[in-house]
C-alpha positions in Angstrom: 124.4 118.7 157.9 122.2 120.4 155.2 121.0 118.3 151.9 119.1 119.9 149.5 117.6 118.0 146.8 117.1 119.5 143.3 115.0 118.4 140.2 117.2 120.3 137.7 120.6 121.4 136.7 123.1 123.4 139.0 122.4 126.6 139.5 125.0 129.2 141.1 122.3 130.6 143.4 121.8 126.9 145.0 125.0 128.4 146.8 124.2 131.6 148.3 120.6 128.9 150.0 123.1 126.5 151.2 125.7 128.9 152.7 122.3 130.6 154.3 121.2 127.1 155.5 124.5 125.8 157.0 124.4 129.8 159.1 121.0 129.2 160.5 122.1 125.0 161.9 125.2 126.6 163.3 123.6 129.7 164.8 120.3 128.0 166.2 121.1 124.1 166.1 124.6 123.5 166.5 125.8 122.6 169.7 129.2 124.1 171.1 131.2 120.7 171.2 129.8 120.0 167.1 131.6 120.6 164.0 130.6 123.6 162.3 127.1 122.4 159.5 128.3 121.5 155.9 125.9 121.0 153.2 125.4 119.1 150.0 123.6 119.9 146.7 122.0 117.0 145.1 121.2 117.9 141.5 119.9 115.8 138.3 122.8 117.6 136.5 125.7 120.1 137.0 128.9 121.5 134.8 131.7 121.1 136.8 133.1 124.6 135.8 129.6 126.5 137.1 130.1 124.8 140.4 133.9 125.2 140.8 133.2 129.1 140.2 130.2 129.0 142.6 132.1 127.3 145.4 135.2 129.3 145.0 134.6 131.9 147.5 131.9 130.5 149.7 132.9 130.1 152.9 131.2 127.3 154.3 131.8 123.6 153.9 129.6 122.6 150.7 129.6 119.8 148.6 127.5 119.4 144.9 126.7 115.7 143.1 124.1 114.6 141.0 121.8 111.6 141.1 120.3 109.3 139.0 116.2 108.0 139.3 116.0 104.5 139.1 112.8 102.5 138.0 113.3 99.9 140.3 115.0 99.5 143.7 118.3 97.7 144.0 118.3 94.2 145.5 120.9 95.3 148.1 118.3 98.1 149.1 114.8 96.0 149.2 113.3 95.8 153.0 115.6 98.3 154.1 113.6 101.1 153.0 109.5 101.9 154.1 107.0 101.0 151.8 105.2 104.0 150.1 102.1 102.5 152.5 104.3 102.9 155.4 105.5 106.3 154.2 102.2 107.6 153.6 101.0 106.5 157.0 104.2 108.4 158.6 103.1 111.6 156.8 99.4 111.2 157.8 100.9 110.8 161.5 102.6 114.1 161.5 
């Protein structure tokens, strides 16, 4: 599975990357006994026209939402996620 996270609005050509992404997994990562990759689009906005044209040929399995920042985490979430210490110690790690 591909995600690829977006600051802006849907774009057709957000597409053509995923279909491009979702190649290279099957080709390179993919093992024989796997489903083929699909991908998802996570944008901050999207028209649902633009996307149904941009998905209507593509070939590969590909998904597009949007998202919405929140100031503050959700109870439900709270200790299940690394604090930005923790996540900035992960990064340093690599």
């Amino acid at each position: 599975m591909a995600i690829d996270l977006k600051i802006g609005e849907f774009q057709p050509e957000f597409v053509g990357k995923m279909q491009f992404y979702l190649t290279a997994l099957d080709r390179q990562v993919r093992q024989e006994d796997e489903n083929p990759s699909i991908g998802i689009i996570l944008c901050k906005e999207k028209n649902r026209t633009v996307v149904e044209y941009a998905l209507h040929d593509a070939r590969k399995p590909i998904g597009v939402a949007t998202y919405e920042i929140t100031r503050t985490l959700p109870k439900s979430l709270k200790g299940q996620l690394p604090s930005p210490k923790e996540i900035s110690k992960l990064l340093q790690d690599l």
